[in-house]
C-alpha positions as CSV (number, residue, x, y, z in Angstrom):
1,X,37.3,-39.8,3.8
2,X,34.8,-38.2,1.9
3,X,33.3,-36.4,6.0
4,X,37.0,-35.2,6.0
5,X,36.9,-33.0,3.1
6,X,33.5,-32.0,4.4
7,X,35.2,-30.9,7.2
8,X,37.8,-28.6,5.7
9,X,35.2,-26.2,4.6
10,X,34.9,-24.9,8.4
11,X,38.7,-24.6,8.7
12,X,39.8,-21.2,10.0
13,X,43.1,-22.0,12.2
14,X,46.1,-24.8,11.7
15,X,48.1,-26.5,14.8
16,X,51.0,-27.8,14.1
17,X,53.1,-29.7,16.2
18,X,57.1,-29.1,15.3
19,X,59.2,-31.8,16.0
20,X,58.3,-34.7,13.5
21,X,55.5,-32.6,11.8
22,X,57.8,-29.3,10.6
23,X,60.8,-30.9,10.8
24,X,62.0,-34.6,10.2
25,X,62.4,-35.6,14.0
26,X,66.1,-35.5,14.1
27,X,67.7,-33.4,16.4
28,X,71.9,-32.6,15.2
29,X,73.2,-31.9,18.8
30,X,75.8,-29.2,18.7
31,X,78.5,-28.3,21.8
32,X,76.9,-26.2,23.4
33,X,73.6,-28.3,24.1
34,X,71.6,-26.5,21.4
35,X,69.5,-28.9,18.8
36,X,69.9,-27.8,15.1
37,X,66.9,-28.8,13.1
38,X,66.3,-28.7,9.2
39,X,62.7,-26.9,8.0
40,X,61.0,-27.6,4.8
41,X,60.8,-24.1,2.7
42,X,57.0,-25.6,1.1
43,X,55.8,-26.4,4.3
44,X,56.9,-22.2,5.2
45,X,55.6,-20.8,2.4
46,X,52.3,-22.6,2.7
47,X,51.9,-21.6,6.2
48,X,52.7,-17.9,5.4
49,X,50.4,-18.1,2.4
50,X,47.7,-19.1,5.0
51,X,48.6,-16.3,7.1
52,X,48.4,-14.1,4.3
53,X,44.8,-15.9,3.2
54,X,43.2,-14.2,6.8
55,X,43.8,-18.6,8.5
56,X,45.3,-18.5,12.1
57,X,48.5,-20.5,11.9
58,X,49.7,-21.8,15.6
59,X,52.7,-23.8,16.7
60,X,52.2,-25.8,20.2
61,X,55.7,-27.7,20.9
62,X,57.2,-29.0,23.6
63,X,61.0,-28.4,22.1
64,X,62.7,-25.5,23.2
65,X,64.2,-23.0,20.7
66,X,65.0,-19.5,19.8
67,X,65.9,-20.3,16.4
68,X,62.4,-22.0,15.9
69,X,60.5,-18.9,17.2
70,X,62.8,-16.7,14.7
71,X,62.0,-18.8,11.9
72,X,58.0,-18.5,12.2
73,X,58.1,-14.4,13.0
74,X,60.2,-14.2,9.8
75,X,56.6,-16.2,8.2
76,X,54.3,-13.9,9.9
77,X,53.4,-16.8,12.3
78,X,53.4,-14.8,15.8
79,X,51.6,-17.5,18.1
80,X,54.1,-19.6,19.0
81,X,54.2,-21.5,22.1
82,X,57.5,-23.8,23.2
83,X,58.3,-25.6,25.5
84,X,54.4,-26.9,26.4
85,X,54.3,-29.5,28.7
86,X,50.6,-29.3,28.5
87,X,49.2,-28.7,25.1
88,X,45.5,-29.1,25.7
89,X,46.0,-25.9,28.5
90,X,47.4,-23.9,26.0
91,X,45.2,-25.2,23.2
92,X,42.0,-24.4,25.6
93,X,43.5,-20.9,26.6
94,X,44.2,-20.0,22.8
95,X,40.8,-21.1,21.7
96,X,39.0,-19.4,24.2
97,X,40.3,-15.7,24.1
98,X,40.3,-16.3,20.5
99,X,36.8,-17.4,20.0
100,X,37.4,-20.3,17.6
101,X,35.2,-23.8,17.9
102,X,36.7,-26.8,18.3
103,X,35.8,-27.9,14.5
104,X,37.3,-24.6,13.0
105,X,40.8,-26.4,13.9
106,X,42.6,-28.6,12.1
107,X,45.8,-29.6,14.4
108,X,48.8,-31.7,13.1
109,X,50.5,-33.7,15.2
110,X,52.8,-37.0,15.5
111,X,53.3,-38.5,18.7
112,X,51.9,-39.3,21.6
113,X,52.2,-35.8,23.6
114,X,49.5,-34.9,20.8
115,X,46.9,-37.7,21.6
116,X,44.9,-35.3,23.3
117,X,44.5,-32.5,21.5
118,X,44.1,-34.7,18.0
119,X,40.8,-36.3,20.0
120,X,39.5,-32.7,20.7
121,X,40.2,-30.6,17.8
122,X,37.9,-30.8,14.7
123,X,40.0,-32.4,12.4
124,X,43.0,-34.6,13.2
125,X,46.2,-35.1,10.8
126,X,49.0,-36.4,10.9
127,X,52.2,-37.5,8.5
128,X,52.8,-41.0,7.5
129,X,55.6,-41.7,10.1
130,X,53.4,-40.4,13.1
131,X,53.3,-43.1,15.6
132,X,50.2,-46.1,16.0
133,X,48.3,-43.9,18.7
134,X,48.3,-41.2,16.5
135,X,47.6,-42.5,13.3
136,X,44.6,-44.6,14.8
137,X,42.7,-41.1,16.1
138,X,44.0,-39.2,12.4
139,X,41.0,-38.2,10.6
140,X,43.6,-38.0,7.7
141,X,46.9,-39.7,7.7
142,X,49.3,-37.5,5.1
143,X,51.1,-40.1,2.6
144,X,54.4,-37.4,3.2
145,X,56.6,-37.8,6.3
146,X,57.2,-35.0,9.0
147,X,59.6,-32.5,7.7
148,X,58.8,-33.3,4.0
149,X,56.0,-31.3,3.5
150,X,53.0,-33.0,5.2
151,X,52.2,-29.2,6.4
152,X,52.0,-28.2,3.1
153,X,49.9,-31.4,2.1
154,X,47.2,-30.2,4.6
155,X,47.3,-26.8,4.2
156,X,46.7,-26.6,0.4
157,X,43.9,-29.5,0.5
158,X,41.8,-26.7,3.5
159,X,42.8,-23.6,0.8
160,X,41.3,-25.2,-2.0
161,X,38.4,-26.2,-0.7
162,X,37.7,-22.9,0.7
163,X,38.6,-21.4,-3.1
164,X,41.8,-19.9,-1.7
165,X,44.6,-21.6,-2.8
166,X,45.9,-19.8,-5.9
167,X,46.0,-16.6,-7.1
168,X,47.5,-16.3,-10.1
169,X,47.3,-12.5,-9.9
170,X,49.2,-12.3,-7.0
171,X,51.7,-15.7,-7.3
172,X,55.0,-13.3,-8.0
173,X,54.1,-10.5,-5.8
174,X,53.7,-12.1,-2.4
């Protein structure tokens, strides 16, 4: 564990997953064939804060949903990509025009879609609910369930390492 937090010192983007990381897995299915989700308002604010800290905050999903893309904008999080079938061709693509190395990513995910791209990027999380495959390639396993805040777990542990969690001069003016 002790390599992990090694690790978080070269941190410079987050990958989230969204279904089962940012949200809780359930899916409330409403007439009209749209999903309603829940979001967790720590796991937002810690991602924005991130944003606002100069990190690269990206969200590779395979669900599908206006609301979703809406709800990151409105948290300065602009690189959004839904509906991946694929998430190691967009993860290559973004790295590549963006310049970033594979260990400056720490990528979140939960299920087996994310296999891949936990084995490639530099450090591998997941929350506690993730399934077996993912849990036995996690370089850390959060102890808080998807939806709960396990982005927020993640997130603040990178921050503080790097000296840029708080700010007391700037905690009501954000």
């Amino acid at each position: 564990m002790s390599n992990y937090k090694e690790k978080l010192k070269n941190i410079t983007t987050f990958i989230f997953d969204y279904d089962g990381v940012l949200t809780d897995g359930n899916v409330i299915l409403l007439n009209d064939g749209e999903g309603m989700r829940t979001a967790n308002v720590k796991d937002g604010y810690a991602m924005q804060y991130a944003v606002k800290k100069g990190f690269r905050v990206v969200i590779i999903s395979g669900g599908k949903s206006e609301a979703i893309t809406k709800r990151f904008n409105s948290l300065d999080v602009y690189d959004v990509f839904m509906g991946v079938s694929n998430k190691m061709l967009v993860y290559d693509e973004y790295i590549l025009k963006n310049k970033i190395k594979d260990e400056e990513v720490l990528f979140m995910g939960d299920d087996i879609p994310d296999y891949n791209l936990m084995c490639r990027a530099g450090i591998a999380t997941c929350p506690v609910n993730a399934s077996e495959e993912i849990k036995s390639v996690a370089d850390y396993i959060s102890g808080i369930r998807g939806g709960n805040g396990c982005v927020r777990d993640v997130i603040e542990q990178v921050l503080k390492v790097q000296g840029k969690w708080f700010d007391k001069e700037h905690a009501f003016f954000w």
